[in-house]
PDB file of N, CA, C and O in Angstrom:
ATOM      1  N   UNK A   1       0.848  -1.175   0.000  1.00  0.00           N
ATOM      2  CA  UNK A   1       0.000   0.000   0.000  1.00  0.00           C
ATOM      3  C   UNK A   1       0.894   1.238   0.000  1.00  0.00           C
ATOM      4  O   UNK A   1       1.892   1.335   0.714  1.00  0.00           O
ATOM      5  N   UNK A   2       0.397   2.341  -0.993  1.00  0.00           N
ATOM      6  CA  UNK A   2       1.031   3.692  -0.571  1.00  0.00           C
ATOM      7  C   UNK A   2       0.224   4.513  -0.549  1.00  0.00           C
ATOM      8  O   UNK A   2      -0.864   4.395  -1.113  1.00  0.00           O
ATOM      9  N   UNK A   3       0.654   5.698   0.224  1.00  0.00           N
ATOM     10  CA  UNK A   3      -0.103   6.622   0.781  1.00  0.00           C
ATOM     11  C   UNK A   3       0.900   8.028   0.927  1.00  0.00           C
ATOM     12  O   UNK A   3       2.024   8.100   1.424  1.00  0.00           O
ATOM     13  N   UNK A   4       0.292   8.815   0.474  1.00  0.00           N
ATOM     14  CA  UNK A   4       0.581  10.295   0.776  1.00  0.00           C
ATOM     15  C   UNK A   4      -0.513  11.692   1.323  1.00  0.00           C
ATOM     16  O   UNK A   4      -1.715  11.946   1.409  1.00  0.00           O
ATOM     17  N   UNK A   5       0.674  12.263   1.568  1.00  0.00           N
ATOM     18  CA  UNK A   5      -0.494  13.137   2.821  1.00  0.00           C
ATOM     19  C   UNK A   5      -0.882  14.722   1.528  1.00  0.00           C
ATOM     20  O   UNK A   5       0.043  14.711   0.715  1.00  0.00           O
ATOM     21  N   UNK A   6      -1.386  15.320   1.358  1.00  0.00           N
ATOM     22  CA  UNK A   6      -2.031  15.793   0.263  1.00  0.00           C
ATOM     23  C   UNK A   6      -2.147  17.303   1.008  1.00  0.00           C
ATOM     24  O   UNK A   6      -3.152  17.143   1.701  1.00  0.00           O
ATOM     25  N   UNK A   7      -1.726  18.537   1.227  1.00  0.00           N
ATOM     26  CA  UNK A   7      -1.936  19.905   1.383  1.00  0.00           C
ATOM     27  C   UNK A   7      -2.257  21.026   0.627  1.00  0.00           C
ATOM     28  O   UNK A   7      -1.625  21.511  -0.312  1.00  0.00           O
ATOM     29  N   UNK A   8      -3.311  21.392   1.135  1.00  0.00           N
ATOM     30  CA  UNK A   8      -3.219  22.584  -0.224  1.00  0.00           C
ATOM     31  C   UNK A   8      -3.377  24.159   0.882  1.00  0.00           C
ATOM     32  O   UNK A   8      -4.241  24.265   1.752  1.00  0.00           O
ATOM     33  N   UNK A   9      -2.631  24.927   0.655  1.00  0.00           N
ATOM     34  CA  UNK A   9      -2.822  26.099   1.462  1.00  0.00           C
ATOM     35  C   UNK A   9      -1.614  26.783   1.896  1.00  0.00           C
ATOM     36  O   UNK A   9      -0.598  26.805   1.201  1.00  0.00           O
ATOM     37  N   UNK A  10      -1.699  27.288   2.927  1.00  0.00           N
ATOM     38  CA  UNK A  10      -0.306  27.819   3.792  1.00  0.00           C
ATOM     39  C   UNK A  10      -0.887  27.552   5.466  1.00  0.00           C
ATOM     40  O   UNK A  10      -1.886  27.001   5.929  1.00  0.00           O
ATOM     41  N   UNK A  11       0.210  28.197   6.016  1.00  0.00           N
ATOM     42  CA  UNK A  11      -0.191  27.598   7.184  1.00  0.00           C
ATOM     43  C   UNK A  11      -1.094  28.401   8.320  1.00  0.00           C
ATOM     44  O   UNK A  11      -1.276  28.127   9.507  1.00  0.00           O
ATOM     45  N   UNK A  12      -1.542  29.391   7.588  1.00  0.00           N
ATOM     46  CA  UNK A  12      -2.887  30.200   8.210  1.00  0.00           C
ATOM     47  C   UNK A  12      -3.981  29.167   7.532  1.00  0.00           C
ATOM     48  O   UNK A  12      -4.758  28.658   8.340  1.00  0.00           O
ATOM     49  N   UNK A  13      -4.095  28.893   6.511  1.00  0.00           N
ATOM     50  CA  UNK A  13      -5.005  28.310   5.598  1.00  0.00           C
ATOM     51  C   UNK A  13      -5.480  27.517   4.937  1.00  0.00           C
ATOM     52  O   UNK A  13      -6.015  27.934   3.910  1.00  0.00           O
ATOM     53  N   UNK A  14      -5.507  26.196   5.178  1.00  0.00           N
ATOM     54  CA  UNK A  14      -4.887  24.582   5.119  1.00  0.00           C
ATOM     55  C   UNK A  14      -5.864  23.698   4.771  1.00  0.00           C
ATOM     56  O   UNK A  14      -6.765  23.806   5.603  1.00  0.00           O
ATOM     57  N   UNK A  15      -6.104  22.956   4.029  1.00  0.00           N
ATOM     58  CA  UNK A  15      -6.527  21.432   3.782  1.00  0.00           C
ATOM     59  C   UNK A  15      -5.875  20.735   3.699  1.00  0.00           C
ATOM     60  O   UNK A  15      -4.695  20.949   3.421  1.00  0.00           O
ATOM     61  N   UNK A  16      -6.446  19.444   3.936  1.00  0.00           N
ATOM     62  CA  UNK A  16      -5.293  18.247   4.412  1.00  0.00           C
ATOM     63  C   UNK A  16      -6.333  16.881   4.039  1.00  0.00           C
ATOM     64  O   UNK A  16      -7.546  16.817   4.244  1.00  0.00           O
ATOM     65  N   UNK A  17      -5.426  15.816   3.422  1.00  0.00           N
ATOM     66  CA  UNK A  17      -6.084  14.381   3.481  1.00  0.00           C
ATOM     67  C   UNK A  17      -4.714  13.699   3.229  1.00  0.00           C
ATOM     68  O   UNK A  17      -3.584  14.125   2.991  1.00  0.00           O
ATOM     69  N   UNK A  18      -5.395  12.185   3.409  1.00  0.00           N
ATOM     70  CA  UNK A  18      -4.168  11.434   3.140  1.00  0.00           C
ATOM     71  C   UNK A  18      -4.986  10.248   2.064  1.00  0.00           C
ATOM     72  O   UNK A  18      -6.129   9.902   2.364  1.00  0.00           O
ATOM     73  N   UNK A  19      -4.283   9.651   0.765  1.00  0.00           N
ATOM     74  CA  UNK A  19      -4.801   9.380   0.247  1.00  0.00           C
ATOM     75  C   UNK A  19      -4.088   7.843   0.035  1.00  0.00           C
ATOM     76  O   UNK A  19      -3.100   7.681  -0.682  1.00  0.00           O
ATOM     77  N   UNK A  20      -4.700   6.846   0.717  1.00  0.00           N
ATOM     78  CA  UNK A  20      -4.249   5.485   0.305  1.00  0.00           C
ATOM     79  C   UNK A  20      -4.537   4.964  -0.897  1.00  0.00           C
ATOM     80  O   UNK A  20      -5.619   5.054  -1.476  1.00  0.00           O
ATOM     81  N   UNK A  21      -3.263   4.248  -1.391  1.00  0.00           N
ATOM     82  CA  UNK A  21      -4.253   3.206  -2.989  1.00  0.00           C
ATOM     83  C   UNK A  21      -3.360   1.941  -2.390  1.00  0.00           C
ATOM     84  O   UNK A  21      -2.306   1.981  -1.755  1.00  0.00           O
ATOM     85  N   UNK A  22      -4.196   0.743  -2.838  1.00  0.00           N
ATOM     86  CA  UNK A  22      -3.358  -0.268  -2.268  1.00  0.00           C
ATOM     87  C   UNK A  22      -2.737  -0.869  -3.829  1.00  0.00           C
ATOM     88  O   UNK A  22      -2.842  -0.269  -4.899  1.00  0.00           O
ATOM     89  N   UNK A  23      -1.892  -2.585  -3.550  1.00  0.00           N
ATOM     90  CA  UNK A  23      -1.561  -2.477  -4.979  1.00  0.00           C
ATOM     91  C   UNK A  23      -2.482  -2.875  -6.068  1.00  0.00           C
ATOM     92  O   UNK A  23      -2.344  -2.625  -7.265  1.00  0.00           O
ATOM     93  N   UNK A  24      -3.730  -3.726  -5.320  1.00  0.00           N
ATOM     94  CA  UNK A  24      -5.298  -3.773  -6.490  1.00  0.00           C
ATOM     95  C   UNK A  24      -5.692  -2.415  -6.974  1.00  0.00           C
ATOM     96  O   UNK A  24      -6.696  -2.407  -7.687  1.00  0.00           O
ATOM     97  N   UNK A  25      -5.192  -1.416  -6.771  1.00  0.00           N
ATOM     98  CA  UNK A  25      -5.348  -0.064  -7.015  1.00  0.00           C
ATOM     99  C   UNK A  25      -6.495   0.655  -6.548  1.00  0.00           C
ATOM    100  O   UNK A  25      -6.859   1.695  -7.096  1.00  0.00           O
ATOM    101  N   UNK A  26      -7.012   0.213  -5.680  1.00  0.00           N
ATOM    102  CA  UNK A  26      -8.464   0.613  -4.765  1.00  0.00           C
ATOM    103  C   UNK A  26      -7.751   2.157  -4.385  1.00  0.00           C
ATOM    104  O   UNK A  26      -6.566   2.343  -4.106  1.00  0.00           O
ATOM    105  N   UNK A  27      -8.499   2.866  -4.438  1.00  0.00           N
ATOM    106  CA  UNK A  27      -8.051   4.075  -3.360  1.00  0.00           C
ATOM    107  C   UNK A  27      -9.049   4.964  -2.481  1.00  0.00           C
ATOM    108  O   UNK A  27     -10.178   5.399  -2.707  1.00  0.00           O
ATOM    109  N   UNK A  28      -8.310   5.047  -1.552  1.00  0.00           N
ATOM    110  CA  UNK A  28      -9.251   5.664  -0.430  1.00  0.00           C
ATOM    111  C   UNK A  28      -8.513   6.812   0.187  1.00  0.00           C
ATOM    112  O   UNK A  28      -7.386   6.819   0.681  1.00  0.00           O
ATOM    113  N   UNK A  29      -9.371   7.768   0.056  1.00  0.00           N
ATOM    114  CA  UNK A  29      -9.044   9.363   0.979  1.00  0.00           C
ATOM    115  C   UNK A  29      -9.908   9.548   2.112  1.00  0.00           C
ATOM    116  O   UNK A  29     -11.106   9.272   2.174  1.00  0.00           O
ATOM    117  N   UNK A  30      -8.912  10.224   3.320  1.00  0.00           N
ATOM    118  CA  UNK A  30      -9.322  10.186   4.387  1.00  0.00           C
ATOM    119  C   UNK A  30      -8.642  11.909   4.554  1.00  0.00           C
ATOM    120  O   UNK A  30      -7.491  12.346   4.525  1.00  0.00           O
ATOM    121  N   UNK A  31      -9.806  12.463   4.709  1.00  0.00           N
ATOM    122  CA  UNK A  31     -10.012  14.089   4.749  1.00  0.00           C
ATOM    123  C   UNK A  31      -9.314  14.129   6.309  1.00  0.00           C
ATOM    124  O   UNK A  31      -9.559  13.088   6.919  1.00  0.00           O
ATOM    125  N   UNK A  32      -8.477  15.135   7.102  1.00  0.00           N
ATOM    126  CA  UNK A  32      -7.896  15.424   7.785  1.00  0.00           C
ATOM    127  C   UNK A  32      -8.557  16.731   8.606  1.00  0.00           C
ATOM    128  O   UNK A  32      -8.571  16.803   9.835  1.00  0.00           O
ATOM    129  N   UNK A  33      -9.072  17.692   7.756  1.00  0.00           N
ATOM    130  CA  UNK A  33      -9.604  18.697   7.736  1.00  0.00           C
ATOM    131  C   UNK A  33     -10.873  18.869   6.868  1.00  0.00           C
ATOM    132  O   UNK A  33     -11.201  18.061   5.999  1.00  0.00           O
ATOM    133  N   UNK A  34     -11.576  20.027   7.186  1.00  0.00           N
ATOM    134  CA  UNK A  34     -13.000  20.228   6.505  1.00  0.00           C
ATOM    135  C   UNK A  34     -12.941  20.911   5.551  1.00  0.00           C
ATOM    136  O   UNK A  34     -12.665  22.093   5.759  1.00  0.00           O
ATOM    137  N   UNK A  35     -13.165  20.479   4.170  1.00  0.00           N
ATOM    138  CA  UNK A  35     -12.870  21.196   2.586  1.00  0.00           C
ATOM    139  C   UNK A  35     -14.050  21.666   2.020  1.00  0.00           C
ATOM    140  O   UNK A  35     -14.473  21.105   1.009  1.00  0.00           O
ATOM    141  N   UNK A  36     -14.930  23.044   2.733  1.00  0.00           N
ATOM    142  CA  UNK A  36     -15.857  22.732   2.411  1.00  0.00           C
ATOM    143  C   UNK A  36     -16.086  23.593   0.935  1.00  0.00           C
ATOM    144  O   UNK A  36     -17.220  23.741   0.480  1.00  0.00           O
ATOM    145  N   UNK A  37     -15.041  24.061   0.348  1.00  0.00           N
ATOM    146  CA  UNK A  37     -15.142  24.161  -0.805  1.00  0.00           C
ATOM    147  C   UNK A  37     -14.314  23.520  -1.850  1.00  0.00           C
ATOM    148  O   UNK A  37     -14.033  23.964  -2.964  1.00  0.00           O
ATOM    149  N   UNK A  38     -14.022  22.569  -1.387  1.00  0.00           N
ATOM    150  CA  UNK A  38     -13.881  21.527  -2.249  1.00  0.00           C
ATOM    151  C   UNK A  38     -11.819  21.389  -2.714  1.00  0.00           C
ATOM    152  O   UNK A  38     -11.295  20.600  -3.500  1.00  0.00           O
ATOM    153  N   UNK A  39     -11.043  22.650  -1.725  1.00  0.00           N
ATOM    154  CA  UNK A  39     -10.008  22.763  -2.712  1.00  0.00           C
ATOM    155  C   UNK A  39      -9.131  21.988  -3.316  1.00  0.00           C
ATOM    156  O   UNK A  39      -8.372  22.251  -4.249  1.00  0.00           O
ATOM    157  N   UNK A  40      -9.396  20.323  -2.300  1.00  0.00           N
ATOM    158  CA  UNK A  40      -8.574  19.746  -2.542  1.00  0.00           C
ATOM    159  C   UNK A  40      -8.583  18.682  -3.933  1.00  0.00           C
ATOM    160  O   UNK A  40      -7.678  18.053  -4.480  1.00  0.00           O
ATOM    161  N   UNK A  41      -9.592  18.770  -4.124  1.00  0.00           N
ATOM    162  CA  UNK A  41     -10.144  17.680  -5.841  1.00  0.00           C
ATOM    163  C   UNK A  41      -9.107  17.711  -6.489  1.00  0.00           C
ATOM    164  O   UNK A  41      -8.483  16.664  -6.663  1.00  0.00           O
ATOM    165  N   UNK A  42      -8.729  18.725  -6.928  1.00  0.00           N
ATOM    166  CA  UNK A  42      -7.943  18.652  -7.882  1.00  0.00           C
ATOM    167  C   UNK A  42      -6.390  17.948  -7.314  1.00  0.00           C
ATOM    168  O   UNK A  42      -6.083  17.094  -8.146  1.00  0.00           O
ATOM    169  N   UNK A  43      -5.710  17.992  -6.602  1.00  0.00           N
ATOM    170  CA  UNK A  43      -4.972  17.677  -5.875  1.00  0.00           C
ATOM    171  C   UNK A  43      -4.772  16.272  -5.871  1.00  0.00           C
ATOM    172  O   UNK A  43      -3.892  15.644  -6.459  1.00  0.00           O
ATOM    173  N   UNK A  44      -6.092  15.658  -4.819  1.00  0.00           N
ATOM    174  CA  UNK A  44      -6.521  14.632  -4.768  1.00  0.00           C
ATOM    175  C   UNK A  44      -6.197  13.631  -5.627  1.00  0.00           C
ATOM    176  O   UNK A  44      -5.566  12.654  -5.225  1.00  0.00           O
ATOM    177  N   UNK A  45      -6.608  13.764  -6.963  1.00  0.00           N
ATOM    178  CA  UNK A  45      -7.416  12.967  -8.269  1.00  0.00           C
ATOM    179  C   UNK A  45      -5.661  12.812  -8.465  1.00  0.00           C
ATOM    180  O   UNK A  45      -5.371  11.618  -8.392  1.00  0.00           O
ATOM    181  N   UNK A  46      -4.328  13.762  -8.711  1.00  0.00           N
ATOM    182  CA  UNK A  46      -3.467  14.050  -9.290  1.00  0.00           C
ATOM    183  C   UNK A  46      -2.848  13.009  -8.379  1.00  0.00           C
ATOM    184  O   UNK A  46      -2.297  12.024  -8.871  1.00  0.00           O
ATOM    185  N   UNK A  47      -2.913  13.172  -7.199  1.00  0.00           N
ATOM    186  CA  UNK A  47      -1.894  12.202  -6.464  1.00  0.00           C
ATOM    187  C   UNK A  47      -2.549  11.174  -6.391  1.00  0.00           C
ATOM    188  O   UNK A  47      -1.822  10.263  -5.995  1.00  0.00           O
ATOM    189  N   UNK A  48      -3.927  10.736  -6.638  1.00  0.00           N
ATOM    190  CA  UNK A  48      -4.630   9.442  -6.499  1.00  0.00           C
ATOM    191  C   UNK A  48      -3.736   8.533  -8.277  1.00  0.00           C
ATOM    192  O   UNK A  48      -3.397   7.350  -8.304  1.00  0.00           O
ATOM    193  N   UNK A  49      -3.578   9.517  -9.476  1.00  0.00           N
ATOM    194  CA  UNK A  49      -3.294   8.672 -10.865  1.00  0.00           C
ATOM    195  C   UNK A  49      -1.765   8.121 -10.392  1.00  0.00           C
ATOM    196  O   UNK A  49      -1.349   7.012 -10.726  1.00  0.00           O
ATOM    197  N   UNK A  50      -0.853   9.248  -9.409  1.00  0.00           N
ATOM    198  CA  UNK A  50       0.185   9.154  -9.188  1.00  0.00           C
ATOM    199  C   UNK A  50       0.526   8.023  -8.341  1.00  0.00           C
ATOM    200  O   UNK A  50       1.303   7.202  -8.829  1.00  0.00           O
ATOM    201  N   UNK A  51       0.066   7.812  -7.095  1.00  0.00           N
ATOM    202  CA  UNK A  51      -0.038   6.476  -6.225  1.00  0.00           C
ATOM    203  C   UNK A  51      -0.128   5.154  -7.330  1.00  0.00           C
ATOM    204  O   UNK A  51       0.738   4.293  -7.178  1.00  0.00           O
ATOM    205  N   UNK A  52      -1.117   4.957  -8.415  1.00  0.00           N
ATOM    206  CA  UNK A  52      -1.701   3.894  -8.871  1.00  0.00           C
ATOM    207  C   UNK A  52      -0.356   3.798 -10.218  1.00  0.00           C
ATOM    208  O   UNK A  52      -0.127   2.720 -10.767  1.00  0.00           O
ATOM    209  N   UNK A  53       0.069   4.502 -10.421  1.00  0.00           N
ATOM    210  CA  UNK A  53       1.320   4.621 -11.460  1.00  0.00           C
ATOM    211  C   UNK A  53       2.304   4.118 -11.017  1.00  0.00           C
ATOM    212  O   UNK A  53       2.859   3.322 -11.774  1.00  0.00           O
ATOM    213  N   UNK A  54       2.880   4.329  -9.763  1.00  0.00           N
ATOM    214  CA  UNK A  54       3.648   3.916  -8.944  1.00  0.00           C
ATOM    215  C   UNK A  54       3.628   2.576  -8.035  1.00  0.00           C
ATOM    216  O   UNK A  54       4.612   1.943  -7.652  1.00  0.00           O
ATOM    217  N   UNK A  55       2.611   2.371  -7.850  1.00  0.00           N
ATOM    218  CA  UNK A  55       2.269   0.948  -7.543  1.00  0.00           C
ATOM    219  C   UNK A  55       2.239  -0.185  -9.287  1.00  0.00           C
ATOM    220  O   UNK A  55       2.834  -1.252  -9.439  1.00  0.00           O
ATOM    221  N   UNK A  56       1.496   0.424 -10.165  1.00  0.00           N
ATOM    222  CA  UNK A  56       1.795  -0.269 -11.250  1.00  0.00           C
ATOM    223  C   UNK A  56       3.031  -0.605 -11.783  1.00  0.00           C
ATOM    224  O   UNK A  56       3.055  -1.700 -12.343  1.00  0.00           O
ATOM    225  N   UNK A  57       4.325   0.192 -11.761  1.00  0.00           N
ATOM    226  CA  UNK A  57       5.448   0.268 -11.881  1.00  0.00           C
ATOM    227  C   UNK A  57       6.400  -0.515 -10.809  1.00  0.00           C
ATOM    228  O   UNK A  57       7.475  -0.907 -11.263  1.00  0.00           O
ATOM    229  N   UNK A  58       6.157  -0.752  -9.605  1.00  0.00           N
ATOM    230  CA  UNK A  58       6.603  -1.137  -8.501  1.00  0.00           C
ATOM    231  C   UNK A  58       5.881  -2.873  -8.397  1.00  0.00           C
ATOM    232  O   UNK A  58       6.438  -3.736  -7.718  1.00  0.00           O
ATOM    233  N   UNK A  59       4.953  -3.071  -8.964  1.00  0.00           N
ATOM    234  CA  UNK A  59       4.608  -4.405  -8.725  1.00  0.00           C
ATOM    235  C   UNK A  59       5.090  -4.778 -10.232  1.00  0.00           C
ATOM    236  O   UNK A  59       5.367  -5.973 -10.331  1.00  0.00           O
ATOM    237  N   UNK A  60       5.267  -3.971 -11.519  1.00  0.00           N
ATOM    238  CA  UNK A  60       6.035  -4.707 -12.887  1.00  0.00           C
ATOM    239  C   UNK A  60       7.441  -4.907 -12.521  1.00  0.00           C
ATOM    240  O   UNK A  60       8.018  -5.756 -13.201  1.00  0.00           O
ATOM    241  N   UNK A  61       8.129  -4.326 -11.605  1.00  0.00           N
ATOM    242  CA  UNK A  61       9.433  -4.818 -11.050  1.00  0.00           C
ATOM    243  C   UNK A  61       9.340  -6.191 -10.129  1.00  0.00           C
ATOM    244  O   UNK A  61      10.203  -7.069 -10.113  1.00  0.00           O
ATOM    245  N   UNK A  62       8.440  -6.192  -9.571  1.00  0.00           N
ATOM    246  CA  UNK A  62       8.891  -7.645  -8.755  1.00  0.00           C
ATOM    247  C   UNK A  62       7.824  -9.004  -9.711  1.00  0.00           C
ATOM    248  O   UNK A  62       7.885 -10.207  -9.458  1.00  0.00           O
ATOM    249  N   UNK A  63       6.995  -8.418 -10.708  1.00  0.00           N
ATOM    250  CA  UNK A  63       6.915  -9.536 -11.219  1.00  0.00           C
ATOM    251  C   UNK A  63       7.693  -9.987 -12.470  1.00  0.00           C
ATOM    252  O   UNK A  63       7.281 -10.873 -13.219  1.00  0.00           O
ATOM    253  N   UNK A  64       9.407  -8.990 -12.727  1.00  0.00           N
ATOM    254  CA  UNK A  64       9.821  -9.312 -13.350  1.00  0.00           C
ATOM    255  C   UNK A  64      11.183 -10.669 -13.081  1.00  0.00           C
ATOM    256  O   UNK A  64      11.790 -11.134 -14.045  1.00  0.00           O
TER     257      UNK A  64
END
């Protein structure tokens, strides 16, 4: 499984999640803070293709 922690803001001004994908490529975000306008989507989605790229790449190495 990998997971990264996801920020968007400064530090007056902050959203936060952490976004697991395992290596079946399931992924799950777990909000840290309250986004109630949404800032982190975009973010999110970017490090969610990135996790599943990296796990795809990381499991074509050990099934080589």
């Amino acid at each position: 499984m990998r997971q990264r922690l996801v920020v968007v803001g400064d530090e007056q001004d902050f959203v936060a999640a952490m976004v697991f994908v395992t290596s079946s490529g399931r992924s799950t975000v777990v909000k840290l803070t309250s986004d109630p306008t949404n800032r982190l989507a975009e973010s999110i989605d970017a490090c969610t293709r990135d996790l599943k790229g990296l796990e795809k790449s990381v499991l074509g190495v050990v099934a080589d």
